[in-house]
N, C-alpha and C positions, 0 to 999 in steps of 0.2 A: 210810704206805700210803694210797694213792687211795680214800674210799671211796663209791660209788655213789650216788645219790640213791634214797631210797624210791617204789616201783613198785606201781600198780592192781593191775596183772595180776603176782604174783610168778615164776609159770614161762609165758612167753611160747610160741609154737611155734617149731619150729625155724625158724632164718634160713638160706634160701634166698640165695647170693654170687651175682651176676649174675657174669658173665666179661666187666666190661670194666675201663675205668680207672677212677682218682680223676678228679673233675673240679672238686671245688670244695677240698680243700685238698691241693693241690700243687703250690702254691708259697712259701717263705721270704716270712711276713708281719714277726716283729717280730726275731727273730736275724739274725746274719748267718751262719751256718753252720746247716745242719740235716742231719738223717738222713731219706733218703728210703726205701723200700720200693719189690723190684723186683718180688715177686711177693704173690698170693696168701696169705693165712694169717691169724692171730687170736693174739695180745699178753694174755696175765695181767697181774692185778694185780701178781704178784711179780716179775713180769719187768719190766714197767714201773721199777717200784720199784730194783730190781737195775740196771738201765742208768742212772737218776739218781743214784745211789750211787756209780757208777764213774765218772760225769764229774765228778760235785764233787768226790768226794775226787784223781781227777788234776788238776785246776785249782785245787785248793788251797780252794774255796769264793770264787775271788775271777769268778764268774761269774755270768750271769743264762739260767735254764733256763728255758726255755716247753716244758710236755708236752702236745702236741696230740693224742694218742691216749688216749682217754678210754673206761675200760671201762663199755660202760654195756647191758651185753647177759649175761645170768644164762646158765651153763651148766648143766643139772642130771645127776645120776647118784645113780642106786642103789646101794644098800650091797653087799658084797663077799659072793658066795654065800647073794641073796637069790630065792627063784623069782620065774621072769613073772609080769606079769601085775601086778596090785592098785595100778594108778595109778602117774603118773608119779613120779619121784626128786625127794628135796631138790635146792635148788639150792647147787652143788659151790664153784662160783668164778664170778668176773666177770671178763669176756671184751671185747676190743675187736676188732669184725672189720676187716680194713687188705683195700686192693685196693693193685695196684699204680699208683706214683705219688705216694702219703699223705705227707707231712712227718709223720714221728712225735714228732721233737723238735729243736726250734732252742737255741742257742747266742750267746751275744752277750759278748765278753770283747776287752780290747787283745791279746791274744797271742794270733793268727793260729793259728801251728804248734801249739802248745802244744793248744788247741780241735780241732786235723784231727787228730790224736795222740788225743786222749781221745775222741775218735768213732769214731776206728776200733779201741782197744782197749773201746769200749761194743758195736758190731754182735755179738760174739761171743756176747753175752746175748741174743739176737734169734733166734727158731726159722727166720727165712727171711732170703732176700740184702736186703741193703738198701747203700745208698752214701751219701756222704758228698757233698755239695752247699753252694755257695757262692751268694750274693745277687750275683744280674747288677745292675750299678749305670748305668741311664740317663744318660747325659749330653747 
């Protein structure tokens, strides 16, 4: 599991999503295949973890994974049938907020198919659309 770097501030305020695109990581840097995000949404630790899981063990481990969605933003929530009021909640889980656009995770292996195969049975793990994208190669 991913885990966070220690934090100043341990419960931040909340994060306000602007409603536009990714601009700076939205494109295939070191794989040649990656999983892009179509919309909107925010990736756990254990979901993270769950889609790495499911592309190595369908590649056999004979693959190189670059995870670009990095959670680094604390959620927090209060305990179950506690009253209002008396300060905010622990923090719950670590959170990666995605806009559309975001490379979540590249891929880099000889087997072609075998790579679009394991990408597309990993989106399943994904709370939002996401697709499956190849590296345009300049000539």
């Amino acid at each position: 599991m991913i885990n966070p770097t220690p934090r100043y501030f341990r419960k931040p305020n909340k994060k306000i999503i602007r409603k536009t695109y990714e601009n700076k990581s939205n494109h295939i840097c070191f794989g040649d295949i990656g999983l892009q995000a179509l919309t909107f949404g925010f990736l756990t630790v254990k979901q993270i973890e769950a889609v790495r899981r499911t592309i190595t063990s369908r590649l056999k481990r004979k693959v190189k994974i670059w995870i670009r969605a990095y959670p680094d933003y604390p959620r927090t929530a209060k305990p179950k049938e506690v009253r209002m009021g008396r300060g905010k909640g622990n923090v719950s889980k670590w959170v990666c907020y995605v806009k559309p656009g975001r490379i979540l995770f590249e891929v880099k292996s000889r087997e072609k198919l075998t790579m679009k195969d394991a990408l597309q049975f990993s989106k399943r793990k994904i709370p939002f659309t996401t697709q499956v994208i190849q590296r345009v190669i300049l000539l």
